[in-house]
C-alpha positions as CSV (number, residue, x, y, z in Angstrom):
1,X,6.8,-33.6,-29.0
2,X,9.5,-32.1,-30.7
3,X,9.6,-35.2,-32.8
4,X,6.3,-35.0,-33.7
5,X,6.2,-31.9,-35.5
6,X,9.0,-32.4,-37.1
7,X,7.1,-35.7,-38.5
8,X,4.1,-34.3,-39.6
9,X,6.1,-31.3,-41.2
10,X,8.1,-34.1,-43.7
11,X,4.6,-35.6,-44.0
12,X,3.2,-31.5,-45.6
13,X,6.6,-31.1,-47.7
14,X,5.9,-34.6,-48.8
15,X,2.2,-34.2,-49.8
16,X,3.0,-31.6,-51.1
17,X,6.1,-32.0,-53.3
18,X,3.2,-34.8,-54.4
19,X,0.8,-32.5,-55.7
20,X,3.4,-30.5,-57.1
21,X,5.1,-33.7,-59.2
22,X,1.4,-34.6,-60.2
23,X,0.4,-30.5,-61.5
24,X,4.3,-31.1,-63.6
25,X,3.1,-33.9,-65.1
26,X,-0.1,-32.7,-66.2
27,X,1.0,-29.5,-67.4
28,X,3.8,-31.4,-69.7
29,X,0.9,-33.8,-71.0
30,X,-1.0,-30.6,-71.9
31,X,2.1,-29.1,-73.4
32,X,2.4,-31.9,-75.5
33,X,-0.8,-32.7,-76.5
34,X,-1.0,-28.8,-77.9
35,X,2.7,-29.4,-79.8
36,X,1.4,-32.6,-81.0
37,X,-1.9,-31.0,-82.6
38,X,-0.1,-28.0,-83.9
39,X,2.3,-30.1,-85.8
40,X,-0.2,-32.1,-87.2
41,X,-2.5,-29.0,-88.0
42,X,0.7,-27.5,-89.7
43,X,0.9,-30.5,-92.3
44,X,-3.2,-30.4,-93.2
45,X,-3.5,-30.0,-96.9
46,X,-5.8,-26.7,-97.8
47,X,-9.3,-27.5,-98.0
48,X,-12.4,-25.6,-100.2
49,X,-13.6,-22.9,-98.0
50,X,-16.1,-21.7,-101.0
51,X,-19.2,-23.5,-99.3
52,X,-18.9,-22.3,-95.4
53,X,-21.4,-20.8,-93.8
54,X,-20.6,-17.3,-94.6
55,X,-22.6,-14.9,-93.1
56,X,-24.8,-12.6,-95.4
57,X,-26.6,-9.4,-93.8
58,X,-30.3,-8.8,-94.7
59,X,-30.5,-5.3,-95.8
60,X,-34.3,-6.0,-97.4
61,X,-35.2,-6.9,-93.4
62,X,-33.6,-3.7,-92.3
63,X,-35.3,-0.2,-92.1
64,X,-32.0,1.5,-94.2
65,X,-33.0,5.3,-95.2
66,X,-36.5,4.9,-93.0
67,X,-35.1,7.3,-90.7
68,X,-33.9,11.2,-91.0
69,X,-30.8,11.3,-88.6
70,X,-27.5,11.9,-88.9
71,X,-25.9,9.5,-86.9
72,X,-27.8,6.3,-88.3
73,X,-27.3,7.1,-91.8
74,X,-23.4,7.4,-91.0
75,X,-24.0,3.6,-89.1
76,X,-26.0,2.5,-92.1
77,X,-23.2,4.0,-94.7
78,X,-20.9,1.6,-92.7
79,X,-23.2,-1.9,-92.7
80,X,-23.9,-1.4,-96.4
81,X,-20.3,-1.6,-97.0
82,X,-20.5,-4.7,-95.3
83,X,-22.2,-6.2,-98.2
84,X,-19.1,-7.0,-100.1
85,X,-17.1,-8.5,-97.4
86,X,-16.6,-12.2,-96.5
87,X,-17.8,-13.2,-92.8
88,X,-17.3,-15.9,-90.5
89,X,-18.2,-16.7,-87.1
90,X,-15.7,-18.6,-85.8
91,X,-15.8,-18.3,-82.0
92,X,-14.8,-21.5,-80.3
93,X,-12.5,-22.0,-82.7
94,X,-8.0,-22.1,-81.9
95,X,-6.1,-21.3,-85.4
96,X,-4.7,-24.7,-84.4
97,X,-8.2,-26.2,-85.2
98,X,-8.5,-23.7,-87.9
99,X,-6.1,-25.5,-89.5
100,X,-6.5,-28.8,-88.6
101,X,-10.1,-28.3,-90.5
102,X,-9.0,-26.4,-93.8
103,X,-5.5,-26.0,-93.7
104,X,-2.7,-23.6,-92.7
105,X,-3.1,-21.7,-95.9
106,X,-6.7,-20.8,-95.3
107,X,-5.4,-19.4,-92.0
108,X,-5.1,-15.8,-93.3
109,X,-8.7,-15.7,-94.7
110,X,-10.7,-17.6,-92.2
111,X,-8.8,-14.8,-89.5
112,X,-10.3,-12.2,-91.9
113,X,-13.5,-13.3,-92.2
114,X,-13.9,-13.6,-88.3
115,X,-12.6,-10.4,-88.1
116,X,-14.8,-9.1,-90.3
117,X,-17.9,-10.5,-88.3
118,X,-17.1,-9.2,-85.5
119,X,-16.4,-5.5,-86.7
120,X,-20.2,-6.2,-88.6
121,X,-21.4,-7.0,-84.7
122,X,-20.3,-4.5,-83.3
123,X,-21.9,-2.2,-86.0
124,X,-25.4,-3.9,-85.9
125,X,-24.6,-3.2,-82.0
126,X,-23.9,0.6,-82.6
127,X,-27.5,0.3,-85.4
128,X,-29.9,-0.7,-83.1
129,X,-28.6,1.2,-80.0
130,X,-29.5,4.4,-82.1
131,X,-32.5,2.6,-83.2
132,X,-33.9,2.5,-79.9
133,X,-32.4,6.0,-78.8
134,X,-34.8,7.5,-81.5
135,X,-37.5,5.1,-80.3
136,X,-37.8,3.3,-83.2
137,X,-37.6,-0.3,-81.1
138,X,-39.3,-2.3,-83.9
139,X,-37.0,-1.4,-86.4
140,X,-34.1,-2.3,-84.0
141,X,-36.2,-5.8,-83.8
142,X,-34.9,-7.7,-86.8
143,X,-30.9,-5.8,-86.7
144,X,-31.0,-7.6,-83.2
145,X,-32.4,-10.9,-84.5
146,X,-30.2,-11.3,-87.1
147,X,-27.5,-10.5,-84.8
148,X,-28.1,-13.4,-82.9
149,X,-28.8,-15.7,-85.3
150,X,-25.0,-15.4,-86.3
151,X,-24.4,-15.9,-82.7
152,X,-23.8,-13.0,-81.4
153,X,-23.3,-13.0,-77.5
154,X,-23.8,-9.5,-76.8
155,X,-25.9,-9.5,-73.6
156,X,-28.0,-6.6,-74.1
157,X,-29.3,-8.4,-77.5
158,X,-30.8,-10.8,-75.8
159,X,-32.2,-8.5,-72.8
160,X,-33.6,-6.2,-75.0
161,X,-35.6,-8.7,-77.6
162,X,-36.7,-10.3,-74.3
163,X,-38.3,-7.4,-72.7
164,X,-39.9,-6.4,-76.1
165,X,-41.1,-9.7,-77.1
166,X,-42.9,-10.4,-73.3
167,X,-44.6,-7.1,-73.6
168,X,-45.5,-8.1,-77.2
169,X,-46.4,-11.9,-75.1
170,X,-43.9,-13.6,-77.8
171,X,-43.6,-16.3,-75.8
172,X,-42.3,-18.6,-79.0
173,X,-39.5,-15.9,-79.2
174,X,-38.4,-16.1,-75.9
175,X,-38.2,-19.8,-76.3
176,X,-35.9,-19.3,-79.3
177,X,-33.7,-16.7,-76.9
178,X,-32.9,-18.8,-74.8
179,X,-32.2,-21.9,-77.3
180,X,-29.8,-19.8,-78.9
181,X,-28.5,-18.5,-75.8
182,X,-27.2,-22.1,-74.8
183,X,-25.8,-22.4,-78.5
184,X,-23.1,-20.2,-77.7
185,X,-20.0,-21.4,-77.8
186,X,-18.3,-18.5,-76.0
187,X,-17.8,-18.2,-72.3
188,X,-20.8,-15.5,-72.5
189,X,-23.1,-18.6,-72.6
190,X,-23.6,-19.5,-68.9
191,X,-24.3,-15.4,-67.9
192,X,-27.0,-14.7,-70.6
193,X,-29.1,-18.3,-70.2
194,X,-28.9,-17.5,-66.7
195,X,-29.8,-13.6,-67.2
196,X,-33.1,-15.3,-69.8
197,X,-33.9,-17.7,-67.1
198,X,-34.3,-15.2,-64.4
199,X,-36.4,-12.6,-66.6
200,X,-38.8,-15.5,-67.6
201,X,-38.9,-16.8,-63.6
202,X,-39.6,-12.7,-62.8
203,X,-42.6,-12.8,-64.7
């Protein structure tokens, strides 16, 4: 009997010094798959970033000055500034692909640009919030819209146009939600198509 545990114990430590040997391996591959791309990415000539997508805010959409309050005309002092700044969405993105697609000189830039779009979401965030605080819901309509049409994946965007386009019976909207929704390329994704898909199954 003895004997028989003792088998079956070289049999785990063998199994397992398997597995183990097999992780190794795969975590080297990895390692040098990434080394491999970031070398290459570090030799990419710079490329024209002039015609990228860049993200331009629609003020003329936007209720600016519509509203007597403190608060939201410190929020819309902010956006405006906005105006003159570069933006980028670039979520899903490495700076090893960065730079495999334009070049390790436009590195700097394309990190400022994404910085700068996400500092704008977060303001638009902070816009409509007060927006809806004063009750003023369908101005906060089109801030949140074009929020999500940049690809925002702030969660309560989505939850909030949903609930006002239902009780508006938008269902074309909601439609459009959800397509974008599944657009994300952010781990946010799964969580808000499955947050749409249970509000429209709850009607």
């Amino acid at each position: 009997m003895p004997f028989l545990f003792l088998g079956l114990f070289i049999i785990f430590l063998s199994v397992i010094s398997l597995y183990r040997k097999r992780h190794d391996r795969r975590q080297n591959e990895v390692e040098e798959n990434f080394w491999a791309r970031e070398s290459e990415a570090n030799h990419v000539r710079r490329k024209d970033i002039s015609e990228l997508p860049y993200i331009t805010i629609p003020f003329d959409s936007f209720s600016i000055g519509s509203f007597p309050d403190d608060a939201l005309s410190e929020l819309e002092t902010e956006l405006t500034a906005f105006g003159d700044k570069k933006m980028l969405n670039l979520a899903g993105k490495t700076n090893t692909d960065l730079k495999l697609l334009y070049g390790p000189a436009n590195l700097t830039a394309l990190t400022e640009y994404d910085n700068n779009y996400v500092e704008m979401l977060k303001l638009l965030n902070q816009y409509a919030d007060r927006l809806i605080e004063l009750n003023h819901i369908d101005a906060a309509v089109p801030v949140l819209e074009f929020a999500i049409s940049t690809g925002s994946d702030f969660t309560s965007h989505y939850m909030t146009l949903a609930v006002y386009y239902r009780s508006h019976q938008m269902p074309d909207k909601l439609v459009w939600l959800k397509t974008q929704a599944e657009a994300l390329p952010t781990l946010m994704r799964n969580s808000i198509v499955k947050k749409l898909t249970e509000f429209s199954e709850a009607e």
